[in-house]
N, C-alpha and C positions, 0 to 999 in steps of 0.2 A: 674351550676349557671344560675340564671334568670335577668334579665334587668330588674329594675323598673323605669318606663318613665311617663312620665305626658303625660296625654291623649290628651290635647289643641297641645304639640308639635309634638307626634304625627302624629296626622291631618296633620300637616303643612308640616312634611316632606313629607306624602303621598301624601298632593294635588302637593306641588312640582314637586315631581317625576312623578307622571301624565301628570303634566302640560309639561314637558321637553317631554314627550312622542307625545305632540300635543292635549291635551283633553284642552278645553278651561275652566276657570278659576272655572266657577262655577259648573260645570259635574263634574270636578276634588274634587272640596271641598266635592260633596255629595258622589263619590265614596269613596273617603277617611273617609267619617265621617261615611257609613255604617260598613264598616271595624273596627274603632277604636269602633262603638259603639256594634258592636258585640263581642271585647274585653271588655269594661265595664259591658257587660251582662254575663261575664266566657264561652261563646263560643268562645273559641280560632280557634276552625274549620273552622271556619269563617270571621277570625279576618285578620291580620296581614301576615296570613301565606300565603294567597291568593293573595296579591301583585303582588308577581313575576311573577305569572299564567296570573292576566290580562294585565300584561306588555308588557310579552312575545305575546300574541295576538294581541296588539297594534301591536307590532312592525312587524309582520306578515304580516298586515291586514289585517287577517280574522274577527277583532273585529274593526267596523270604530272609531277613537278617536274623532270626530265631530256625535255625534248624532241628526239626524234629523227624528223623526218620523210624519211619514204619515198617516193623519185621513182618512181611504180609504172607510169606511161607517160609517154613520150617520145614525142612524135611532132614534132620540131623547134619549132614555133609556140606546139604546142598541148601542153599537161604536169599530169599529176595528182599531186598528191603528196597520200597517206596523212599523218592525221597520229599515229595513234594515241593520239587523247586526249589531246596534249600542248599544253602553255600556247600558247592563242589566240593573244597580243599574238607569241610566236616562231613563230608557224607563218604568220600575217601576214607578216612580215620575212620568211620566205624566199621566200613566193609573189611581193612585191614582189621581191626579189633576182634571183629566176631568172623573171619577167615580165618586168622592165625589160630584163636581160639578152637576152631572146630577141626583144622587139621591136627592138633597136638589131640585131638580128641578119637580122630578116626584116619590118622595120618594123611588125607585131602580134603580140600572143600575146596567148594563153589561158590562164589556172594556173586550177585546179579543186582547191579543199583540202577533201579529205571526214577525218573522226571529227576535229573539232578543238574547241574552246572558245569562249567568246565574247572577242572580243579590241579589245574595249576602243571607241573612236572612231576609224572609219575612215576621217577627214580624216586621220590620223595617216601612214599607208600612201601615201593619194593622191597627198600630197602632197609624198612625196617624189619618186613617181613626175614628178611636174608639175618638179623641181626638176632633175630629170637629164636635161629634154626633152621629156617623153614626156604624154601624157593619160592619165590614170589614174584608171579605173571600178572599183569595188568594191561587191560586193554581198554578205550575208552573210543564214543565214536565224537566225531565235531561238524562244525557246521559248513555247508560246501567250500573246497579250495579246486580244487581237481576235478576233470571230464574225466570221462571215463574214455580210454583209451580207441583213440581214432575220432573222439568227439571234441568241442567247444564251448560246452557250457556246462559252466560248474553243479556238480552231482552228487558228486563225495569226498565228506573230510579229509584232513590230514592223518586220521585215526592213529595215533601213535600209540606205541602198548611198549610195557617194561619188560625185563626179566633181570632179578637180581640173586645171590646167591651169596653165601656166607666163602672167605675162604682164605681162611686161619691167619698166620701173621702177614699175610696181603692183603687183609680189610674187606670189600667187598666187592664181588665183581656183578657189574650192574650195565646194562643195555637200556635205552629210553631210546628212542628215533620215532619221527613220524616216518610216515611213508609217501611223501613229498620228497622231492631233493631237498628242499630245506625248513623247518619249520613257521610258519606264516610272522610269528613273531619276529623272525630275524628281518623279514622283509618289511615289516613294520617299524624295527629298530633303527634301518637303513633310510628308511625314509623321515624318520625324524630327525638322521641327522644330515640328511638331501644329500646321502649317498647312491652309488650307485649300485646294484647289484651282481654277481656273477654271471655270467653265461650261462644257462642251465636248470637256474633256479625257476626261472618263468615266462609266460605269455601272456600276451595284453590281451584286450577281450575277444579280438580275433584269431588267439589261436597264435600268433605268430611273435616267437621268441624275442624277447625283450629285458635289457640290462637295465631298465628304468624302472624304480621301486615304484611310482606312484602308478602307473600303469599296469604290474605287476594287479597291485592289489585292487587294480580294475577287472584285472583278467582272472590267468588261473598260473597254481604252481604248478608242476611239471615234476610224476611221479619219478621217484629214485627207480633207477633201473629199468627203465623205459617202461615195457608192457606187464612188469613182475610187481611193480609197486603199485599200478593198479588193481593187480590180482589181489594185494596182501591187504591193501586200504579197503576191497571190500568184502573179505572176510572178517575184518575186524568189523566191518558195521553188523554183518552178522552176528558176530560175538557180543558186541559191547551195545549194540541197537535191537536187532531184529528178535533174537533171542532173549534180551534181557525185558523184554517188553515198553521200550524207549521209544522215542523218536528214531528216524533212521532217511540215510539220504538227504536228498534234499530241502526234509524237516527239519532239518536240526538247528538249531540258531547258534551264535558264537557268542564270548564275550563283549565281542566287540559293537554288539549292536545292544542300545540302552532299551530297548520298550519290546520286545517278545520275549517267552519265553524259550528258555534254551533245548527244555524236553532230552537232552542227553543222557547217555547212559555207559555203565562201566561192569566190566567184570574182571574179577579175581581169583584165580587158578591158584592157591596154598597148597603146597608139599613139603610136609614134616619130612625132611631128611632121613632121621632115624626110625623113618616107618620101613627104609631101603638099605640103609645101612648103618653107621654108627656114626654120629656127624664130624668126629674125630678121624676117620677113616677117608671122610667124603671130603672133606677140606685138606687132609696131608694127601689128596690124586688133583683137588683142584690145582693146589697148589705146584706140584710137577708137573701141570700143565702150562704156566704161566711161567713159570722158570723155563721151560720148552721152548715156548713163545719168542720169550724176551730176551732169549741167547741165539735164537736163531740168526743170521746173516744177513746184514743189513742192507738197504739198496743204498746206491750213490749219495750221499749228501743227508743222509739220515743217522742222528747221533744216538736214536733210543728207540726202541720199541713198546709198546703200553700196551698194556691190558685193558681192556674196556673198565672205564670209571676212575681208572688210575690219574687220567689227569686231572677230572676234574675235584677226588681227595688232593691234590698238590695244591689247586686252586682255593682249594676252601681253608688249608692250613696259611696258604699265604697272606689270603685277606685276611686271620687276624691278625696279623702284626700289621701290615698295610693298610688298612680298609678298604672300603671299596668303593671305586672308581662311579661315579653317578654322572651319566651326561647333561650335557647342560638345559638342554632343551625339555629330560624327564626331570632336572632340579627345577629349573621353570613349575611344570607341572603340578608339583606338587607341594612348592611354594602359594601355587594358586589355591591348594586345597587346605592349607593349611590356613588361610584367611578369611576363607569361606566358613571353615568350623574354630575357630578360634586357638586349633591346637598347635602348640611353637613349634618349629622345624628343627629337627637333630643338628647337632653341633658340629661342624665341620673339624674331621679329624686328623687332617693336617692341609698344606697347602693344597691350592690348586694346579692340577695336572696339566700337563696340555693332551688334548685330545687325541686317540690316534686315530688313524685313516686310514681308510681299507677296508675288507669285506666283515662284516658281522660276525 
């Protein structure tokens, strides 16, 4: 059975819990609010489940609950900012803040965020960048999942990087993917609910393909596109690691482990639309594109065609009337966190579901 919960309470219990952890009021609301909004997008991987992970780091500290990042160059465009192992999802929020800002300033910038955390779903960032104008690239590196191609021992993360884009009465068109066949959290999600995995998504520690999640996350994921997604997962460590002056490779730590630190890093590619053209101009060509798309000719047994992000705005307008679907086993969870810090658990916002079953 699944927990349907209203998304506004949610939030509240999560910045709560945060907050009991020491993350000051308003770091707390955004960590929580990337969480629940990656539940209204049907990334559960990303959602809810994650909680416990940066909690546990708090209390650690290995992840500091007081974020304070450091502008350590300035070079107009182009800005690094230190993060000192302070919470991912706030250290995101400022590279987009002081990106967007410098691109309306010089129509591109560069933020490079080195010592930070893993920060959550990087449509989140993108796509505000997309909302104030601007085209907004995100690339981030993580902690090994993947050998590098012809090998079996894990090397390099899932490095997943965004690109979102403004585009006019279609909202926004936004790309998020690792470069795994599927992002570690689903395999994570899968196994909490002692599902079994696809064909595809992974190998156990030898290397040798396997539909068993807990094996899975003994082994390695198995790049999208055979020998392409390992090319692409380590240019992004370049980007988001080796360049931005981070950890990189097989340094890099994940959420998932309570007591190291994470050493990860992210970069931010901003373009001021109207440094190229007229953002009215560039959204009425996106837009004839998507309309191109979506009328094109469908294959057998296919009712719709979507644009990239298209479903998951559908998803996020549905959970408000709906709420959202919380499986039992992360309601468990964070039943247990809510006992340990004394804060009450959100109100269930209508009956319980039954569970579906099947692939994440």
């Amino acid at each position: 059975m699944n927990r349907s919960i209203d998304a506004d309470g949610l939030r509240r219990f999560g910045s709560e819990l945060l907050m009991h952890a020491g993350v000051p009021a308003a770091d707390a609301r955004l960590l929580a609010d990337t969480l629940v909004t990656a539940e209204q997008w049907g990334h559960v991987s990303h959602g809810m489940l994650r909680l416990s992970w940066y909690l546990a780091r708090l209390r650690s500290g290995v992840m500091t609950a007081v974020t304070r990042p450091e502008l350590v160059l300035d070079n107009g465009a182009v800005a690094v900012i230190d993060g000192h192992e302070g919470i991912g999802q706030v250290l995101a929020q400022e590279a987009t803040r002081v990106g967007v800002a410098r691109a309306q300033a010089h129509g591109v910038s560069v933020v490079a965020v080195r010592n930070s955390n893993h920060f959550g779903t990087a449509a989140y960032f993108t796509r505000q960048c997309a909302q104030q104008g601007c085209i907004g690239i995100l690339a981030t590196n993580a902690s090994p999942a993947m050998a590098p191609w012809g090998g079996r021992t894990k090397m390099l993360g899932t490095n997943p990087w965004s690109i979102a884009a403004p585009a006019g009465a279609r909202g926004i068109v936004v790309m998020d993917i690792a470069n795994t066949a599927v992002a570690r959290g689903k395999i994570y999600a899968a196994a909490q609910r002692e599902e079994a995995i696809p064909a595809g998504w992974a190998a156990d520690e030898f290397g040798v393909p396997t539909t068993d999640a807990q094996a899975a996350l003994q082994g390695l994921i198995l790049p999208m596109a055979g020998h392409k997604g390992y090319i692409i997962t380590f240019m992004m460590d370049v980007l988001a690691g080796v360049l931005t002056g981070s950890a990189f490779g097989a340094a890099v730590t994940g959420p998932y482990v309570a007591d190291r630190v994470s050493g990860c890093g992210h970069l931010l590619i901003t373009i001021q639309i109207d440094a190229l053209m007229p953002r009215a101009q560039f959204e009425q060509r996106l837009e004839r594109l998507i309309d191109e798309v979506k009328a094109a000719p469908r294959a057998a047994g296919i009712d719709e065609i979507f644009f990239p992000g298209e479903i998951e705005a559908r998803q996020c307008a549905q959970s408000g009337t709906q709420g959202l679907s919380i499986p039992e086993q992360t309601w468990a969870t964070l039943s247990g966190l809510a006992r340990q810090s004394g804060v009450p658990m959100p109100a269930i916002h209508a009956a319980s579901v039954p569970t579906e079953r099947g692939p994440p």
